[in-house]
SEPABA-404373 format. One record per residue (C-alpha): residue number from 1; x, y negated, z negated. Coordinates in steps of 0.2 Angstrom, whole numbers, plus 5000, padded with zeros to 4 digits. Each point is the difference from the previous one (the first is absolute). Layout:
<sites>
<site NUM; <X; Y; Z>>
...
</sites>
This chain:
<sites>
<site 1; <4817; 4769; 5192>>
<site 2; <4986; 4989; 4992>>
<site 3; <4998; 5016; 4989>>
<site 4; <5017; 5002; 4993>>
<site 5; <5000; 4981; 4996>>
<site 6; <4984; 5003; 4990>>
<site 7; <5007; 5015; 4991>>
<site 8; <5018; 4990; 4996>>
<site 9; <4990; 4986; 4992>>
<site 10; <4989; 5012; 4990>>
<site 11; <5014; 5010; 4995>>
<site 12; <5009; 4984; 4994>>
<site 13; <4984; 4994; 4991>>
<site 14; <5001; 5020; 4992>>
<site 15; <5017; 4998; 4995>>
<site 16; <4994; 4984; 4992>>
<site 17; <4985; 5009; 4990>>
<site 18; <5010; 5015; 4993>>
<site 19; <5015; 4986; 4994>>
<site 20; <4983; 4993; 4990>>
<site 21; <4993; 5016; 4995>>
<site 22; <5017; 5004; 4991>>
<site 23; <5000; 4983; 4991>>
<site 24; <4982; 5004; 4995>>
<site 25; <5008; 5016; 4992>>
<site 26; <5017; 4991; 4992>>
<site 27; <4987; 4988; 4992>>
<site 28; <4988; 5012; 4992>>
<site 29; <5010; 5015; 4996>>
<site 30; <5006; 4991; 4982>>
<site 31; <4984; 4996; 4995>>
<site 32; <4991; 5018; 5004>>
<site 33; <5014; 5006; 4990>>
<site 34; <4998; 4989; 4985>>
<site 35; <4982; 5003; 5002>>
<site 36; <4994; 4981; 5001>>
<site 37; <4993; 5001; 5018>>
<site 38; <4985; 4991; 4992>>
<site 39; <5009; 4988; 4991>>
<site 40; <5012; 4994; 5012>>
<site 41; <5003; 4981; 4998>>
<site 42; <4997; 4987; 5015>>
<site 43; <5017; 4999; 5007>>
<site 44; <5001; 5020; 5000>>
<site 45; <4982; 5002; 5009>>
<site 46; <5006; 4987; 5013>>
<site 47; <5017; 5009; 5004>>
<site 48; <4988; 5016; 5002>>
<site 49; <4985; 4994; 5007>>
<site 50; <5009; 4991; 5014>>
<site 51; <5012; 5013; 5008>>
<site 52; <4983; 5011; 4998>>
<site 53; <4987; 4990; 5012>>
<site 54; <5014; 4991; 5010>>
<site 55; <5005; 5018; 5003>>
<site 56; <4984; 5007; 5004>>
<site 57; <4996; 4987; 5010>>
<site 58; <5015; 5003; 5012>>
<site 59; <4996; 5017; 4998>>
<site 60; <4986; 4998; 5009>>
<site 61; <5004; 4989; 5013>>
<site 62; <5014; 5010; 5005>>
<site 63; <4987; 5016; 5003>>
<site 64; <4989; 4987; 5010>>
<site 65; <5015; 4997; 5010>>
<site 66; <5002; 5019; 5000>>
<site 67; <4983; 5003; 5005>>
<site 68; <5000; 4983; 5015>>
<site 69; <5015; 5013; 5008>>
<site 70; <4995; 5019; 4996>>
<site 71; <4982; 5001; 4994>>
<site 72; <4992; 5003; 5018>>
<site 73; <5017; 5006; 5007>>
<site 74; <5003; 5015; 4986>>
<site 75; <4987; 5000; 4989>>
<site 76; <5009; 5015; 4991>>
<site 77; <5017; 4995; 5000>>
<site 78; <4995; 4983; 4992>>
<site 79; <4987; 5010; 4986>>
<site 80; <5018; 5009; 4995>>
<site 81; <5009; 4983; 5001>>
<site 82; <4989; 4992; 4987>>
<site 83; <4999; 5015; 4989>>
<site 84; <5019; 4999; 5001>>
<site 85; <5001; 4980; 4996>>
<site 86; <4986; 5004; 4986>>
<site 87; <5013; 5013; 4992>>
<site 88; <5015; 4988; 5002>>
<site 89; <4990; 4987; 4990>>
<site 90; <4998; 5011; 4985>>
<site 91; <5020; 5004; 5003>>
<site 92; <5005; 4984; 5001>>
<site 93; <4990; 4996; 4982>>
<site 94; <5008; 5014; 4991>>
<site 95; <5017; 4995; 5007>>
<site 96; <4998; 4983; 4995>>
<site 97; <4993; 5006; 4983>>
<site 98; <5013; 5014; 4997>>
<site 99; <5015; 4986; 5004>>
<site 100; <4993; 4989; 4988>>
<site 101; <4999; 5012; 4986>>
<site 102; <5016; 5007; 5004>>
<site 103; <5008; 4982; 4998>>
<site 104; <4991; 4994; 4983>>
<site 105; <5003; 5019; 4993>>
<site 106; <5020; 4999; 5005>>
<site 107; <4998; 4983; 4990>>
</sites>
């Protein structure tokens, strides 16, 4: 039981990550485009830089969650889990990104 309460709260704390990884990309997507990564201004480098180590930080904690429940248990299962998560991350980034050009290219 104490297992499956660990993986729900990781799972929730994932959710959480990937909702922040796609921010990350809705944020950046315009300026790659236009070419000014380097030259964003402070507001732009706030609303990516935020999503990007809030994200990363929940990422992480929800694999130590992860790895509290299925590290000792299934050390396979939970090497496959975080490969998984790891592509889902860089999903949620082009998802984000790929919505956010979408919407200021229909403009």
């Amino acid at each position: 039981m104490e297992r499956w309460i660990i993986r729900s709260v990781a799972l929730l704390c994932g959710a959480g990550s990937l909702g922040l990884a796609w921010a990350f990309g809705a944020f950046t997507a315009i300026p790659v485009r236009d070419g000014r990564i380097f030259a964003m201004s402070a507001t732009e480098m706030q609303l990516a830089g935020i999503p990007l180590v809030a994200g990363l930080l929940v990422a992480w904690g929800a694999l130590h969650l992860l790895a509290l429940g299925d590290r000792e248990t299934a050390p396979r299962t939970f090497q496959v889990v975080r490969l998984a998560y790891a592509g889902a991350l860089v999903a949620a980034s082009i998802a984000g990104a790929v919505w956010s050009t979408g919407r200021v290219l229909a403009s």
